[in-house]
KETI-582144 format. One record per residue (C-alpha): residue number from 0; residue in three letters; x, y, z. Coordinates in Angstrom, 3 decimals. Layout:
N
<node resi="NUM" resn="ala" u="X" v="Y" w="Z"/>
...
END
This chain:
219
<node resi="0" resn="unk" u="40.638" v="57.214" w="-42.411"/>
<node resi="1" resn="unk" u="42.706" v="55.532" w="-39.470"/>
<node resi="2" resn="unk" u="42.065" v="54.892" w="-36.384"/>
<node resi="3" resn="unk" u="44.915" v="57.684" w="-34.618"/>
<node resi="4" resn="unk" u="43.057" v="59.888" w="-37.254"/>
<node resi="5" resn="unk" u="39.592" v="59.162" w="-36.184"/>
<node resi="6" resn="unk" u="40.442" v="60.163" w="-32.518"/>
<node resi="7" resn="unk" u="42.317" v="63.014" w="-33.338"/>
<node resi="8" resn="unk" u="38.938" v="64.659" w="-34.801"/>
<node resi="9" resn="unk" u="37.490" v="63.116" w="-31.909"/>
<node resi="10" resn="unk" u="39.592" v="64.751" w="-29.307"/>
<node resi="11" resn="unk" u="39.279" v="68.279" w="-31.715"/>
<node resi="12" resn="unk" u="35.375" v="68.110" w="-32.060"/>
<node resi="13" resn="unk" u="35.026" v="67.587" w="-28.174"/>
<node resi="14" resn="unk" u="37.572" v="70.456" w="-27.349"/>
<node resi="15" resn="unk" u="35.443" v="72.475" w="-29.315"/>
<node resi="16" resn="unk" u="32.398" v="72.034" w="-27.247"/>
<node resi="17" resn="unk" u="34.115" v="73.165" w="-24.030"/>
<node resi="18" resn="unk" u="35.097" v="76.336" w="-25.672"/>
<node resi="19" resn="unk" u="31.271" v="76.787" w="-26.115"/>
<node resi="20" resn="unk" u="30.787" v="75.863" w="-23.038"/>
<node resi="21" resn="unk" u="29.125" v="79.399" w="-22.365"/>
<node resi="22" resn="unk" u="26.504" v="79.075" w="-25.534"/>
<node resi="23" resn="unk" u="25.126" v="75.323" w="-24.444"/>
<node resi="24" resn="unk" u="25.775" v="75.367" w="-20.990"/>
<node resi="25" resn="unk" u="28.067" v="72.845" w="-18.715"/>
<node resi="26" resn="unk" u="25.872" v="69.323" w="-18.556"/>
<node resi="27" resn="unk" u="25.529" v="69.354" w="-22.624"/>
<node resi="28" resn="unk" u="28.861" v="69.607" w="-23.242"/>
<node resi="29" resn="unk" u="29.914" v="67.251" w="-21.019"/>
<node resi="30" resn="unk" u="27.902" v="64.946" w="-22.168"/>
<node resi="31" resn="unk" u="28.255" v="66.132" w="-26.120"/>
<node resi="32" resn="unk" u="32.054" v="65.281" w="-24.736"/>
<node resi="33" resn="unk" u="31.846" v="61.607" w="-23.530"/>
<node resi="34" resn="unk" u="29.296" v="61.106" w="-25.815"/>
<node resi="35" resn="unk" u="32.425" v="61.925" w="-28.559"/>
<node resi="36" resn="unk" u="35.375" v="60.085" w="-26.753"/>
<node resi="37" resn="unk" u="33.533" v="57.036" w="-25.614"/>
<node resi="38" resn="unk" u="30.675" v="56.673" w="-28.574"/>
<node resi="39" resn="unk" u="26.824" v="54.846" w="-27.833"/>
<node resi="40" resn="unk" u="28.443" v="51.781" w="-26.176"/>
<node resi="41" resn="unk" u="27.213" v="50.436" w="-23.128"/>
<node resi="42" resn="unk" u="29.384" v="48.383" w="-20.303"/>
<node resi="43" resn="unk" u="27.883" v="44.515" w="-20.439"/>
<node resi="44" resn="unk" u="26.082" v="42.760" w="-17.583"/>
<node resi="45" resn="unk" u="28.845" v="40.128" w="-16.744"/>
<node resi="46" resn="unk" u="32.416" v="40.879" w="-17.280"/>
<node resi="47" resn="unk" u="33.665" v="38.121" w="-15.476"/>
<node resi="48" resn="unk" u="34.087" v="35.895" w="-18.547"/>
<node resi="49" resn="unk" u="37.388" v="37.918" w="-19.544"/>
<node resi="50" resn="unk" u="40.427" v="35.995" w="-18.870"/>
<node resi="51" resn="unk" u="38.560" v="32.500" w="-18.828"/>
<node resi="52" resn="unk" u="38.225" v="29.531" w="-20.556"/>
<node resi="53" resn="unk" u="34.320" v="28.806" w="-21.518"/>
<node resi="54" resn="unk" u="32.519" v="26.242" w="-22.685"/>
<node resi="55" resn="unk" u="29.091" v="27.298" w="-24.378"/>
<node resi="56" resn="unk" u="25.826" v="24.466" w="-23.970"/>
<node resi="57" resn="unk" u="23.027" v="25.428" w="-25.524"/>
<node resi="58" resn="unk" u="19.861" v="22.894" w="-23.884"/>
<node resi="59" resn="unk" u="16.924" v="23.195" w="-26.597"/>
<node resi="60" resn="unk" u="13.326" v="21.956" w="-24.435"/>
<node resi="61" resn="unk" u="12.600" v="18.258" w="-25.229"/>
<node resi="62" resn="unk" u="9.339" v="19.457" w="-27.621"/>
<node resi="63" resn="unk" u="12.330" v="21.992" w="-29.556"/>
<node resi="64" resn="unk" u="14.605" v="18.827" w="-30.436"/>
<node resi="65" resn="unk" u="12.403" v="17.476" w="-32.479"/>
<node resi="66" resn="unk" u="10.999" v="20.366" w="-34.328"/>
<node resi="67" resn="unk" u="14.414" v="22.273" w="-34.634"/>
<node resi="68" resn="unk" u="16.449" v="19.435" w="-34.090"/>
<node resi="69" resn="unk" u="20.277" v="21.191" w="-34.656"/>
<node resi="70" resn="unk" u="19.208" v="24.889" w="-32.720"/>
<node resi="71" resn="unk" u="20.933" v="24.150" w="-29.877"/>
<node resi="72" resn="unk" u="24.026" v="23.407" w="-31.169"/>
<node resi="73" resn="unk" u="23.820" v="26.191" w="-34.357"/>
<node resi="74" resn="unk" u="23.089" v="28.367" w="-31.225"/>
<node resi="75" resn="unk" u="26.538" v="27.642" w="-29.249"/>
<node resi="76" resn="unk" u="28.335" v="27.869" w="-32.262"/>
<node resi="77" resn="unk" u="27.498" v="31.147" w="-32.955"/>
<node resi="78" resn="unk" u="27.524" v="32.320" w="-29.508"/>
<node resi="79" resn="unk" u="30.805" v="30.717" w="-28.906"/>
<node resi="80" resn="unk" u="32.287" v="32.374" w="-32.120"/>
<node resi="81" resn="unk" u="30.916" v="36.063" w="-30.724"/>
<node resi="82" resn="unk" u="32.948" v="35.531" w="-27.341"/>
<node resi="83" resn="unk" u="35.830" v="34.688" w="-28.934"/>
<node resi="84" resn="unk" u="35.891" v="37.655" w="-30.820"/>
<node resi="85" resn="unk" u="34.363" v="40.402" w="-28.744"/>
<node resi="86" resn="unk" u="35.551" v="38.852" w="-25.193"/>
<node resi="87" resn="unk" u="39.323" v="39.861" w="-24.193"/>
<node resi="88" resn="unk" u="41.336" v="37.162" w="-23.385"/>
<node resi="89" resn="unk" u="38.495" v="34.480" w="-23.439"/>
<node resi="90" resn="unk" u="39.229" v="30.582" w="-23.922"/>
<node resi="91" resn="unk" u="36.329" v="29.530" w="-25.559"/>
<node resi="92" resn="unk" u="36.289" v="25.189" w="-26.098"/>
<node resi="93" resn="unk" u="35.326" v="24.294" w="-29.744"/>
<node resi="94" resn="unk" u="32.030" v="23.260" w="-30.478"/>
<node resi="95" resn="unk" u="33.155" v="20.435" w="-32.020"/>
<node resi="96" resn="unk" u="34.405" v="19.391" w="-28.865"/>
<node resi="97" resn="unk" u="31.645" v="20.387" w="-26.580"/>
<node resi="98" resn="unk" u="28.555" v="18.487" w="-29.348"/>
<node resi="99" resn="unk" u="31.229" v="15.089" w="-29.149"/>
<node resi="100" resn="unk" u="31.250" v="15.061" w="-25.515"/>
<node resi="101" resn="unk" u="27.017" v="16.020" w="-25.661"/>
<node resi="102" resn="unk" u="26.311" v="13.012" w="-27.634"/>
<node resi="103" resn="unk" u="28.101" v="10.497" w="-26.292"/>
<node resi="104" resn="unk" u="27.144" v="10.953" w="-22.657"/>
<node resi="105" resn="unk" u="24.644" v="11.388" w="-20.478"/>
<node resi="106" resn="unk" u="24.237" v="14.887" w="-18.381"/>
<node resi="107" resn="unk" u="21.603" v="16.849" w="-16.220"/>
<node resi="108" resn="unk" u="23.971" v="19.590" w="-15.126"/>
<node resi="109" resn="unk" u="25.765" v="22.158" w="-16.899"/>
<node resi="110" resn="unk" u="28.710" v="22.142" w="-14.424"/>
<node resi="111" resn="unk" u="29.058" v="17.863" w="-15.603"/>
<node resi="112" resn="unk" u="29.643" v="19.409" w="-18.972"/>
<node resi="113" resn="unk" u="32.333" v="22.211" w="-17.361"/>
<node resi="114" resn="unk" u="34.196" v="19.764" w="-15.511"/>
<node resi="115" resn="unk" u="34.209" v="17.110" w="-18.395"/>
<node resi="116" resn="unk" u="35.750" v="20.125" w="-20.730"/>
<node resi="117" resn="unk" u="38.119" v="21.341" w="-17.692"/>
<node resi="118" resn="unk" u="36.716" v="25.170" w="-17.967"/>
<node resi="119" resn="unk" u="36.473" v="27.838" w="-15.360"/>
<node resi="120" resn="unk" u="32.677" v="28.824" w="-16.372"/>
<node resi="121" resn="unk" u="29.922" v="27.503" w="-18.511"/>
<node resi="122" resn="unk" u="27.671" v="29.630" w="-20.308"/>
<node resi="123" resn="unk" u="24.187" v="28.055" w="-20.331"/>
<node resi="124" resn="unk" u="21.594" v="28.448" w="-22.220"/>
<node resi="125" resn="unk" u="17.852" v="27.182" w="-21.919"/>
<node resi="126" resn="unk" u="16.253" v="27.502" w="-24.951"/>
<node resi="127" resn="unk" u="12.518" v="27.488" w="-23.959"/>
<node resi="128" resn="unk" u="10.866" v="28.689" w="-26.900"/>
<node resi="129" resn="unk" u="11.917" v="29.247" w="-30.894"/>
<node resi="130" resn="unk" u="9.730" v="29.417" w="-34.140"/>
<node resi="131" resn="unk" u="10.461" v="30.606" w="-37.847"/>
<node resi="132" resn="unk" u="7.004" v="31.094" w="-38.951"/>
<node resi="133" resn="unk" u="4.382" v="33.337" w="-38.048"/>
<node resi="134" resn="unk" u="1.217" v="31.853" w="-39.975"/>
<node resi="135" resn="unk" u="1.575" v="29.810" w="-43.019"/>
<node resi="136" resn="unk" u="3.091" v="32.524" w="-45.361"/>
<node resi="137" resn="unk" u="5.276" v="34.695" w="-43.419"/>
<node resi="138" resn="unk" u="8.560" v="34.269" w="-41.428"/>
<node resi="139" resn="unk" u="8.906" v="35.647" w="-38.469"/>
<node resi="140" resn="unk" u="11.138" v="34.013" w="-35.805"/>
<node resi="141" resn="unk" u="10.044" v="34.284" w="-31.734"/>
<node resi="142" resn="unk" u="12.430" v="33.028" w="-29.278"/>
<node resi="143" resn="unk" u="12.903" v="32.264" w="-25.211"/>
<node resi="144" resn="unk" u="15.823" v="31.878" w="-23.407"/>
<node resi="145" resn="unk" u="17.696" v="31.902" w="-20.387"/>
<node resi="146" resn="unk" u="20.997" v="32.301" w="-19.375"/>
<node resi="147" resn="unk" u="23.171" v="31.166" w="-16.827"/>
<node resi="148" resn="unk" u="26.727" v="31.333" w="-15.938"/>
<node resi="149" resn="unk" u="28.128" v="28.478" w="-13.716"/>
<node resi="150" resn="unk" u="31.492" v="28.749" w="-12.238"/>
<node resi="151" resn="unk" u="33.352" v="25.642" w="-12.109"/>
<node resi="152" resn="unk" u="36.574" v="26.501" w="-9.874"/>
<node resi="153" resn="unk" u="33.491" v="27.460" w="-6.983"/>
<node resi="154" resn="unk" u="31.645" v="24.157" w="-6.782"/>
<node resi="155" resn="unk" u="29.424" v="25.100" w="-9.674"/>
<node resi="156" resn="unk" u="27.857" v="28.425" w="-7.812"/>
<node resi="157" resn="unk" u="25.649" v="30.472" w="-10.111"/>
<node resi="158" resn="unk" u="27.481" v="33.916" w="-10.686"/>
<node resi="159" resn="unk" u="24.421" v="35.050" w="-13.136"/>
<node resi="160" resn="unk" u="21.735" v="34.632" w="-14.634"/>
<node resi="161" resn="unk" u="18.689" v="36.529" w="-16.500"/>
<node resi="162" resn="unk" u="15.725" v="35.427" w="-18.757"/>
<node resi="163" resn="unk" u="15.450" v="37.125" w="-22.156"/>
<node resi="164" resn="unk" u="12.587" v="39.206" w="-23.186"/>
<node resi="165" resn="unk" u="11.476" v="37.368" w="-25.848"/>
<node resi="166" resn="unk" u="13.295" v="37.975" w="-29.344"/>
<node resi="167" resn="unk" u="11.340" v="38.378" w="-32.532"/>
<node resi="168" resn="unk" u="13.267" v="39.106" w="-35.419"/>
<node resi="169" resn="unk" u="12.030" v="40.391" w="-37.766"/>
<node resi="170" resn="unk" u="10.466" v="42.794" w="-35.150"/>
<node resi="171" resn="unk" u="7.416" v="44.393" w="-36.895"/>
<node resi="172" resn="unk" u="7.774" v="43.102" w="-40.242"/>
<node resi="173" resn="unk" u="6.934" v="39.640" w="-40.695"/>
<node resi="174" resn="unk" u="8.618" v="38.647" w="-44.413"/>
<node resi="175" resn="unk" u="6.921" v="36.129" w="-47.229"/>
<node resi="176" resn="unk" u="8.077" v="32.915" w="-47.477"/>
<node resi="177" resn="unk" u="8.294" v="33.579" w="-51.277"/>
<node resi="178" resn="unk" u="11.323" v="35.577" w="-50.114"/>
<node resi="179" resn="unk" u="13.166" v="33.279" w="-48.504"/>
<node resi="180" resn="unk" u="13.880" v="29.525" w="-47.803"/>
<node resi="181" resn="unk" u="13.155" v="28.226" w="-44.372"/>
<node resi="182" resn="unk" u="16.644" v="27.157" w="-43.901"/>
<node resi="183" resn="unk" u="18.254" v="30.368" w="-44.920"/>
<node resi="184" resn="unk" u="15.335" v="32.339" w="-42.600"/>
<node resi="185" resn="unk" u="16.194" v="30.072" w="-39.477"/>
<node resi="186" resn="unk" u="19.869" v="30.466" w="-39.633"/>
<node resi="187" resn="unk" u="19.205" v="34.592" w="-40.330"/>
<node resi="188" resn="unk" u="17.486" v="34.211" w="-37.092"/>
<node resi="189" resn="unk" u="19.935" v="31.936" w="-35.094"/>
<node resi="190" resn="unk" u="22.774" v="34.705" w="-35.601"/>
<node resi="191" resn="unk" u="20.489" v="37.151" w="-34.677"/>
<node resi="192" resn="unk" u="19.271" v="35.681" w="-31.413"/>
<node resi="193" resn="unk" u="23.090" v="34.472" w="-30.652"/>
<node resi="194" resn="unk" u="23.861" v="38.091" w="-30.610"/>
<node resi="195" resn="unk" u="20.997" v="39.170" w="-28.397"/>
<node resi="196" resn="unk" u="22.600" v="36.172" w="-25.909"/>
<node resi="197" resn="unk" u="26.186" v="37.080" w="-26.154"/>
<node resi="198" resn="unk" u="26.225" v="40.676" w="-25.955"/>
<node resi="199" resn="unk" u="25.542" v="40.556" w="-22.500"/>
<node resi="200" resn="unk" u="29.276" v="39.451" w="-21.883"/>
<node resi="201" resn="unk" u="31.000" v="42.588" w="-23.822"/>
<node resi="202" resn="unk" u="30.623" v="45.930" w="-24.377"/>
<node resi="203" resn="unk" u="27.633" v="46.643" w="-27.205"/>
<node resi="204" resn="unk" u="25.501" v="49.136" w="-28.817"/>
<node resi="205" resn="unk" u="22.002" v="49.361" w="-27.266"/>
<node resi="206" resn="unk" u="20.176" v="50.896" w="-30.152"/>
<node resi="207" resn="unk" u="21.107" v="48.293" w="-32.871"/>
<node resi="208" resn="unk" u="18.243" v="46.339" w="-32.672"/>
<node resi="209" resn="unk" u="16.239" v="49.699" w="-33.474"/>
<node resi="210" resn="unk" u="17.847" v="48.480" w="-37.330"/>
<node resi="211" resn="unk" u="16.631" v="44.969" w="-37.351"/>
<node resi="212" resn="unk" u="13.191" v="45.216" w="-39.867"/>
<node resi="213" resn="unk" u="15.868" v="46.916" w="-41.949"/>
<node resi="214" resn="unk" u="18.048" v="44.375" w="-41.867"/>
<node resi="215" resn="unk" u="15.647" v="41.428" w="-42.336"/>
<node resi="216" resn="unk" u="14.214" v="43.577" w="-45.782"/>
<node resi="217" resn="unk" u="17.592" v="44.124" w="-46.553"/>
<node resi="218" resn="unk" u="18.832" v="40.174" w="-47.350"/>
END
């Protein structure tokens, strides 16, 4: 079915619960209505990033680099890709471009990176915590994180910024390693906990992560 047909029924189905507005009373079917029109969306913390151009740094901790020694920059990657699709009008700067410029200089500051990559914001991202396994025989991946957004055209000012709860995917099923390789677990994981990241930028469904031990099983 297409999309004009889609919101047709839409439109019909929420009609229909105004004309019963007597049987289920006035709050239910307005929200039975927007709940129709609109769907389970919800609006995202920042919006500013719309209309930008971005660069995404993801800093691993010191003790991370070693263990997990490409996270960071898997991280970005995928974070960077999400933006670019889900973000109107977004800029986002190739990773390519952004792990160059990473490894050949020297940087304390996100905002160095911004103004070496001539962005208006930099998404960053302190990765203080991530693990695949959860004893010796099972995968189960726990992350921390933090993210900031620096604004480059205002001297670097800090327009947000929020820890993470910590992510564990999967959340209440921990699988066998005699399911999966460690490689194909980690970047399973990586996706996951670049969506938890970027979907604070766009518009999202809040209940998806309610799906995530059937996900995991479901590989």
């Amino acid at each position: 079915m297409d999309r004009p047909s889609i919101r047709h029924g839409m439109v019909l189905l929420a009609v229909l619960a105004i004309v019963s507005l007597p049987a289920i009373g006035c709050q239910g079917v307005m929200l039975t209505a927007m709940y129709l029109l609109k769907g389970t969306d919800v609006d995202p913390d920042f919006k500013e990033l719309k209309g930008k151009k971005v660069a995404v740094v993801c800093r691993p901790l010191v003790s991370l680099q070693y263990r997990n020694a490409n996270v960071g920059r898997d991280l970005a990657t995928q974070i960077t890709r999400l933006l670019q699709e889900k973000v109107p009008k977004i800029e986002t700067v190739d990773q390519r471009k952004v792990a160059q410029w990473l490894d050949e200089n020297t940087w304390e500051e996100y905002v160095e990176v911004g103004k070496a990559m001539k962005v208006d914001m930099v998404v960053g991202i302190d990765l203080e915590g991530f693990s695949t396994f959860q004893g010796q025989t099972l995968y189960q991946g726990k992350a921390n994180a933090t993210i900031r957004v620096f604004d480059c055209r205002d001297g670097g000012k800090v327009v947000f910024e929020k820890p993470l709860p910590q992510c564990v995917y999967p959340p209440n099923a921990p699988i066998p390693t005699s399911e999966r390789t460690e490689p194909g677990f980690r970047r399973e994981f990586v996706l996951v906990l670049a969506d938890q990241i970027a979907r604070h930028f766009y518009a999202h469904d809040p209940h998806a992560d309610l799906a995530l031990d059937a996900k995991a099983l479901d590989k």
